[in-house]
DOSE-955561 format. One line per field, with one value per residue (C-alpha): residue number from 1; x, z, y. Coordinates in nm, 3 decimals, padded with zeros to 5 digits. Layout:
BEGIN
pos c(NUM/...)
x c(X/...)
z c(Z/...)
y c(Y/...)
***
This chain:
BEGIN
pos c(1/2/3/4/5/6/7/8/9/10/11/12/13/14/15/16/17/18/19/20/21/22/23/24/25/26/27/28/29/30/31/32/33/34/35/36/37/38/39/40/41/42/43/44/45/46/47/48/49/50/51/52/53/54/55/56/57/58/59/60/61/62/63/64/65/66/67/68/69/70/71/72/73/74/75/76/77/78/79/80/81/82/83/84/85/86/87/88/89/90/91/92/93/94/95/96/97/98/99/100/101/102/103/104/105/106/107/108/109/110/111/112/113/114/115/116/117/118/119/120/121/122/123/124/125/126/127/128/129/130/131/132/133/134/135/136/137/138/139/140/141/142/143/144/145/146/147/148/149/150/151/152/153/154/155/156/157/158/159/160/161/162/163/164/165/166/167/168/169/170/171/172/173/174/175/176/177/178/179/180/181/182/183/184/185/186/187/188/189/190/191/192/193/194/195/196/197/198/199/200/201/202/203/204/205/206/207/208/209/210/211/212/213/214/215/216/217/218/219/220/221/222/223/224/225/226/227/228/229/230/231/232/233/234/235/236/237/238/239/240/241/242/243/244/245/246/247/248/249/250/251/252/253/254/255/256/257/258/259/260/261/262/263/264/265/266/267/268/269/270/271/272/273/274/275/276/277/278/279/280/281/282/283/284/285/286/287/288/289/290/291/292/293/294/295/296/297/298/299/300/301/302/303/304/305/306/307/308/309/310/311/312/313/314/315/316/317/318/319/320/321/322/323/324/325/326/327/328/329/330/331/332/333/334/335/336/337/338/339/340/341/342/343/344/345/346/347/348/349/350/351/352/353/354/355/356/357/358/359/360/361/362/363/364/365/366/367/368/369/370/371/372/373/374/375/376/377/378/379/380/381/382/383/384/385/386/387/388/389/390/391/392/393/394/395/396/397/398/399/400/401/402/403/404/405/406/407/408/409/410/411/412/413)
x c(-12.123/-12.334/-12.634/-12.983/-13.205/-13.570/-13.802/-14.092/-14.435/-14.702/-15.073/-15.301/-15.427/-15.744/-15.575/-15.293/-15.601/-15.827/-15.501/-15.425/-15.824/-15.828/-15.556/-15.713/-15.434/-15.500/-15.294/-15.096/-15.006/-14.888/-14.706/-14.510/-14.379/-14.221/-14.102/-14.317/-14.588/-14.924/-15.003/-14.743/-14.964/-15.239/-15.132/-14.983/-15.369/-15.527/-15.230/-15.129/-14.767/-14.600/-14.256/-13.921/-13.617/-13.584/-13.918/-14.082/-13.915/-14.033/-14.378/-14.391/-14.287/-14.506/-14.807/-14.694/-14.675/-15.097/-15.168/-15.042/-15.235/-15.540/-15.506/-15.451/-15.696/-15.970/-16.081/-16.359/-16.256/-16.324/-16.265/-16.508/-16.300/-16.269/-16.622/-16.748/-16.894/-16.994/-17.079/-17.374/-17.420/-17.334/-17.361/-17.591/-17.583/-17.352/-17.272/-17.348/-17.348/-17.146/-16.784/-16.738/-16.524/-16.147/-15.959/-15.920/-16.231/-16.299/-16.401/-16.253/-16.342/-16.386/-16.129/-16.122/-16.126/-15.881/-15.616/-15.686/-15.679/-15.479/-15.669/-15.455/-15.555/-15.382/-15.328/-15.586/-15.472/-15.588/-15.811/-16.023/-15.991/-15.968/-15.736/-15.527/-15.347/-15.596/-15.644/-15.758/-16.088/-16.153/-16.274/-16.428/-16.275/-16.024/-16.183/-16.164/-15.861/-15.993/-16.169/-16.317/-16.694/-16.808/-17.118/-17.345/-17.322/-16.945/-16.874/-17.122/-16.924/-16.578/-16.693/-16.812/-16.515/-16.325/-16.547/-16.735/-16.419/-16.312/-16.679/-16.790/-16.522/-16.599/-16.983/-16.881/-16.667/-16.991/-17.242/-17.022/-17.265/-17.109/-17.442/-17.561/-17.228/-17.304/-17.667/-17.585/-17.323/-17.561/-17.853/-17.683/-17.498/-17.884/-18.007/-17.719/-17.761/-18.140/-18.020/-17.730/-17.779/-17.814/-17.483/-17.292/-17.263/-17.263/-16.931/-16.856/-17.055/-16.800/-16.936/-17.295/-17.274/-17.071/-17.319/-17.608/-17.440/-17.386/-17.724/-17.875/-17.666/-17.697/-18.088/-18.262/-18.509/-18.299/-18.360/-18.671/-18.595/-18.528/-18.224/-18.075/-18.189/-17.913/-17.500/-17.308/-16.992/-16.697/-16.338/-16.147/-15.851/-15.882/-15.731/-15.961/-16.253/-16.179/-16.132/-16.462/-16.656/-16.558/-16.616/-16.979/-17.056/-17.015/-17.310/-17.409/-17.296/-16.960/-16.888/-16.946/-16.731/-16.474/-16.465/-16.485/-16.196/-15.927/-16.060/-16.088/-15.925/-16.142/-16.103/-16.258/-16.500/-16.550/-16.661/-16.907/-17.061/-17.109/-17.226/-17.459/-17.277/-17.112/-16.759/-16.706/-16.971/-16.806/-16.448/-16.625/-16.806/-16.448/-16.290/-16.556/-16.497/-16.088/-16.186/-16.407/-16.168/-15.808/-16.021/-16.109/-15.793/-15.491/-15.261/-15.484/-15.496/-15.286/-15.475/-15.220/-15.227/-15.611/-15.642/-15.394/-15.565/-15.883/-15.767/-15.636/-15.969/-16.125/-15.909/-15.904/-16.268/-16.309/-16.555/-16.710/-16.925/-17.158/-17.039/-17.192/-17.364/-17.572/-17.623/-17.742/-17.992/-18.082/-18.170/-18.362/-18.547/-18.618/-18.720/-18.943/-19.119/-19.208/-19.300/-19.571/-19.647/-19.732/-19.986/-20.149/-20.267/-20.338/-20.595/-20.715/-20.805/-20.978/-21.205/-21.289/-21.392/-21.607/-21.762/-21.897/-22.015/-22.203/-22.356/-22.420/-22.817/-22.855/-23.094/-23.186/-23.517/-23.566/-23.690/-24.063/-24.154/-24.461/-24.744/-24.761/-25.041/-24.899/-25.028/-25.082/-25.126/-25.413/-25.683/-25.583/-25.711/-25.810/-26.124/-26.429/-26.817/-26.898/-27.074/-27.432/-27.248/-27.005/-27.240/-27.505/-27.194/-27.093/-27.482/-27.446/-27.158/-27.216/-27.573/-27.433/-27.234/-26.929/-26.775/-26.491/-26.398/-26.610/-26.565/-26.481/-26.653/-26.518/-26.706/-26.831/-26.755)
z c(13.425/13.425/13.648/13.479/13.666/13.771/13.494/13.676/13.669/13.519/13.605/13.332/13.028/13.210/13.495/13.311/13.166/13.473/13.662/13.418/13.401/13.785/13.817/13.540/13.304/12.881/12.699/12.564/12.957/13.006/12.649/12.744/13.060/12.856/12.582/12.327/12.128/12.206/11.989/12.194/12.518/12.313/12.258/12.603/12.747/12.496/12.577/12.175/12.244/12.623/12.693/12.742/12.844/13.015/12.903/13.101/13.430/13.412/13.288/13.643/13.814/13.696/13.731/14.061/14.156/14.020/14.207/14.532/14.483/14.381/14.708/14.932/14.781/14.757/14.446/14.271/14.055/13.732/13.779/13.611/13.410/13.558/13.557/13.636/13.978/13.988/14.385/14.298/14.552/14.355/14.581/14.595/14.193/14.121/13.728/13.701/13.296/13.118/12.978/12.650/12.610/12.563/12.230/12.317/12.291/11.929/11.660/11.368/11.063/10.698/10.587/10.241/10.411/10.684/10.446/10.223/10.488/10.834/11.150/11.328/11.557/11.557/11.850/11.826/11.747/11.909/11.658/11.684/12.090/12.249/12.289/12.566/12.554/12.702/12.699/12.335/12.298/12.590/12.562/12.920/13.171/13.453/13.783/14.049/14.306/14.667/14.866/14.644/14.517/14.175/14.125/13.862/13.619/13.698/13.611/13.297/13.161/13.259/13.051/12.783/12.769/12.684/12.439/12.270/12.010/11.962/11.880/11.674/11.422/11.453/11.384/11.083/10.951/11.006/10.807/10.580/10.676/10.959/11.097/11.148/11.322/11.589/11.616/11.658/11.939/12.078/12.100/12.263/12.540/12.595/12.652/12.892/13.070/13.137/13.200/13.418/13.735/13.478/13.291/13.612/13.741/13.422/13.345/13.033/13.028/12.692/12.534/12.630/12.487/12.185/12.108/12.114/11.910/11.640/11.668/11.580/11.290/11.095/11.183/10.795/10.877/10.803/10.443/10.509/10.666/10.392/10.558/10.501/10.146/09.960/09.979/10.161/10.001/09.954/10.133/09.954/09.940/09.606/09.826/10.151/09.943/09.738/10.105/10.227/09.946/09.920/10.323/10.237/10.022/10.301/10.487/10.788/11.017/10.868/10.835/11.225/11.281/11.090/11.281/11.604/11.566/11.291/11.422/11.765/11.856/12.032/12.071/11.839/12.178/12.265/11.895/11.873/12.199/12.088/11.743/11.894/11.691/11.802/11.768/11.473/11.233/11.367/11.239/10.887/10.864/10.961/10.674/10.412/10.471/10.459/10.168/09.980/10.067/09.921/09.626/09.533/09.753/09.697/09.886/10.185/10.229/10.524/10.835/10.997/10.712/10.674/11.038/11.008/10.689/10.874/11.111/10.881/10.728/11.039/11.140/10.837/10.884/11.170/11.380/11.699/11.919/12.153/12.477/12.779/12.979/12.639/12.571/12.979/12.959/12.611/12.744/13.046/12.834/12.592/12.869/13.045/12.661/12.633/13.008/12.957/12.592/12.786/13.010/12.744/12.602/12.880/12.971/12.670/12.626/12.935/12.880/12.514/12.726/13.014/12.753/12.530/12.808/12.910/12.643/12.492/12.498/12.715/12.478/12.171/12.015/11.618/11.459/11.417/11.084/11.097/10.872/10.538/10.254/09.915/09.592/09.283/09.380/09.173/09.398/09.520/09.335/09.548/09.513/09.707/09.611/09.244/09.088/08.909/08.606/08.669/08.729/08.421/08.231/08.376/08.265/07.920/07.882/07.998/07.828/07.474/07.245/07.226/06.840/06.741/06.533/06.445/06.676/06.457/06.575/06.470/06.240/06.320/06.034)
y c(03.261/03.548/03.590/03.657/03.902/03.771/03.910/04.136/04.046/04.206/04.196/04.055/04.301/04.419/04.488/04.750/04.920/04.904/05.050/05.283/05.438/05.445/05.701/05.900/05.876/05.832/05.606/05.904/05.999/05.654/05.606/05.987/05.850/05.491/05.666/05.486/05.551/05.561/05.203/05.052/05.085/04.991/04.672/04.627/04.672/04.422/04.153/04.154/04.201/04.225/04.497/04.283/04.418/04.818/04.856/04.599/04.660/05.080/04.979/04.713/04.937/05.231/04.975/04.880/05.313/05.303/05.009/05.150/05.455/05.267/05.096/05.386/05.598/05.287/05.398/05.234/04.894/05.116/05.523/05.734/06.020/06.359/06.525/06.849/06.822/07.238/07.202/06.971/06.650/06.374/06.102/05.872/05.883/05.635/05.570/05.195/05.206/04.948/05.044/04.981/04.698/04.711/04.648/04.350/04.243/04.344/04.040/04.063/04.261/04.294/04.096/04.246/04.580/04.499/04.455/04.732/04.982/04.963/05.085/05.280/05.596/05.881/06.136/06.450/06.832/07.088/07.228/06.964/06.872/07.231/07.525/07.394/07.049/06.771/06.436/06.247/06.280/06.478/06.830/06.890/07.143/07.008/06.943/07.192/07.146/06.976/07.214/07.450/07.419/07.591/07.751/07.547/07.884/07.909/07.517/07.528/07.793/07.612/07.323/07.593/07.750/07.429/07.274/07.510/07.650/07.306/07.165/07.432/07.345/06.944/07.047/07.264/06.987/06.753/06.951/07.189/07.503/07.789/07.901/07.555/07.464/07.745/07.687/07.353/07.370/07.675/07.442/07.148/07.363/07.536/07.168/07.094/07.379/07.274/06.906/07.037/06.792/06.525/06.652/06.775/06.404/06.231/06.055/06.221/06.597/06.669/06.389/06.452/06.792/06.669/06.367/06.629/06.901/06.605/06.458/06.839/06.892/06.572/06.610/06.578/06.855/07.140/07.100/07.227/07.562/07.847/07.940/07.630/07.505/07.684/07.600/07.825/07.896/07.653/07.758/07.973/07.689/07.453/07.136/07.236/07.290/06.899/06.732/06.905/06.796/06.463/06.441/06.539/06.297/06.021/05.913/06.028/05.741/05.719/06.072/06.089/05.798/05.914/06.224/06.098/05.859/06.030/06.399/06.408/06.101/05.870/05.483/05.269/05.148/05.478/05.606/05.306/05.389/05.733/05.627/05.378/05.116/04.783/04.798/04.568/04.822/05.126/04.958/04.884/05.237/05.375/05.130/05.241/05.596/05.572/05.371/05.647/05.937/05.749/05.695/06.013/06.143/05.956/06.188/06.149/05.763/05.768/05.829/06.073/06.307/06.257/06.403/06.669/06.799/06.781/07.022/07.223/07.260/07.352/07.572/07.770/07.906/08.168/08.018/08.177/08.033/08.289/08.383/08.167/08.393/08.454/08.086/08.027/08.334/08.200/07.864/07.984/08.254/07.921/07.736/08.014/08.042/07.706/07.659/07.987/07.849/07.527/07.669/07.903/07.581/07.403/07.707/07.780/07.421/07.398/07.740/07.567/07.250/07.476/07.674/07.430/07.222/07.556/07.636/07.304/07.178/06.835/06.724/06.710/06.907/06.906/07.226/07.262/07.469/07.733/07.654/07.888/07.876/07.765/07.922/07.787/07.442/07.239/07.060/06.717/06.426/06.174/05.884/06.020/06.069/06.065/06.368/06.375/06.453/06.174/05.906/05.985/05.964/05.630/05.504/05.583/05.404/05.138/05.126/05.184/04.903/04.996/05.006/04.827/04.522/04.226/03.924/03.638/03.273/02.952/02.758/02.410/02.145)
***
């Protein structure tokens, strides 16, 4: 009779996930080190399905290994991801924003879309993350090692440096036009580099700069500038130009969905907060979009080969973002404009205000015309003292019968 060994316990779902994001390690990290795939861990964290067997006992122990070092090190109950500190005091700024919440705490969809589509993620390439391998979704430069402090201009063009390749070809993808892609990315890395004690600290500076790259070129005013009113041309490629066109047509919100989750490979909680979506509309506008693009693109309904044509596309166009020193200068030369522009009007409306209150009268006096002689003018009529002519002419006719008809007198019967 054979002995059974004891199975090993395993904390609860929140707690894999909670240990997992306090040693700073992706889903992808942690599916490497099993030997799974990156679905499997998934749906490990949101409690669908628990490991039996070999698989159980490494993933124990591996969660033990993070919950020892999450003791020792007395991290924080939820880790914020690696961040770009640049030798900027950070404390005393604690993050308190809410995560979004987990997978498993997503209601249920569409059912008529749920089953005509399945949601599944797929990992992110690199010509839609960054140049070197990272983390899903994560585009922002590795931390610096203990001890050493980074200037804010040499951290800002660290982060620059890893994101700015990567997001110029997500922006291009977003809006179809290659100037508007760069402008785009150009713009938001100016505002971040304005913002930068905001961004240094924030918990995700990638995603800031990403979320404000995409929120400048899906902005409807561009139709208006002249540069922008006519199409630029298509790729050269038949199939990348059919993908690109058809990825046009979507809306806005799914199109940036879309890319966020099949492109760059965010989670489904982390697309909606970046959307600004709950997690259940960010799932439909995801569904709708797979949807629209099988239609039209049969060969493309799975998601994997939907996101490795989408790099493809991407990577096809040579796009070049500006070099970082030009984009800081740029952005303090922006600022310095706007600052001086500022206080031109503030001065110039304050000498309008002093000089009309100078030379303004306190009261008011109306105009008095000068007196002028008017010719031509007959004498005024007007009753008054009757001549000698007038009055012997009043006698006489008064004194004579005047003629007319004959009065007529009833008769008397």
């Amino acid at each position: 009779m054979t002995q059974q060994r004891p199975v090993p316990p395993l904390p609860s779902p929140k707690e894999r996930r909670r240990l997992r994001e306090a040693a700073s390690l992706t889903q992808a990290q942690v599916a490497e080190q099993m030997g799974v795939a990156r679905e499997t861990v998934r749906a490990w964290e949101s409690g669908r399905t628990t490991p039996r067997g070999p698989q159980r006992e490494a993933y124990a122990k591996l969660l033990a290994s993070l919950n020892k070092a999450d003791m020792v090190t007395n991290t924080q109950e939820t880790a914020p991801r690696p961040q770009v500190t640049a030798g900027l005091d950070a404390k005393g700024r604690k993050d308190r924003r809410p995560r979004p919440p987990g997978p498993a705490s997503t209601p249920l969809l569409d059912p008529a879309l749920a089953s005509t589509l399945e949601l599944q993620p797929v990992a992110p390439l690199a010509a839609l993350t960054s140049p070197a391998p990272l983390a899903p979704g994560a585009c922002a430069a590795a931390p610096p090692p203990p001890g050493t402090s980074l200037t804010p201009a040499q951290a800002f063009d660290a982060l620059y440096a890893f994101c700015a390749p990567a997001l110029v070809r997500q922006t291009y993808l977003l809006s179809g036009r290659r100037e508007l892609a760069r402008e785009s990315v150009e713009r938001a890395f100016q505002l971040a580099w304005q913002r930068w004690p905001e961004v240094a600290v924030d918990r995700d500076p990638a995603g800031w700069v990403r979320a404000t790259a995409y929120e400048f070129a899906l902005s409807p005013w561009h139709r208006f500038r002249p540069r922008y009113r006519h199409p630029e041309p298509p790729p050269a490629d038949a199939s990348d130009r059919a993908l690109l066109d058809v990825f046009l047509t979507l809306p806005a919100p799914q199109r940036r969905t879309l890319l966020l989750y099949d492109g760059v490979g965010l989670d489904l909680p982390e697309t909606a907060a970046e959307t600004e979506a709950s997690t259940p509309a960010a799932a439909n506008r995801l569904l709708r979009a797979r949807k629209v693009i099988a239609a039209r693109l049969p060969d493309l309904a799975d998601p994997v080969e939907l996101h490795r044509r989408l790099a493809e596309v991407a990577s096809a166009e040579r796009l070049r973002a500006a070099k970082s020193p030009t984009v800081r200068l740029g952005s303090e030369r922006r600022a310095r404009f706007w600052t001086r522009a500022a206080i031109a009007f503030t001065i110039a409306i304050i000498g309008a205000t002093a000089l009309t209150a100078r030379t303004a009268p306190t009261r008011y006096e109306p105009p008095v015309p000068p007196g002028e002689t008017v010719q031509g003018v007959p004498p005024r009529t007007a009753p008054g003292a009757l001549s000698d002519a007038e009055l012997n002419l009043r006698a006489k006719l008064r004194a004579e019968a005047q003629p007319g008809p004959e009065r007529l007198l009833p008769e008397g019967r």
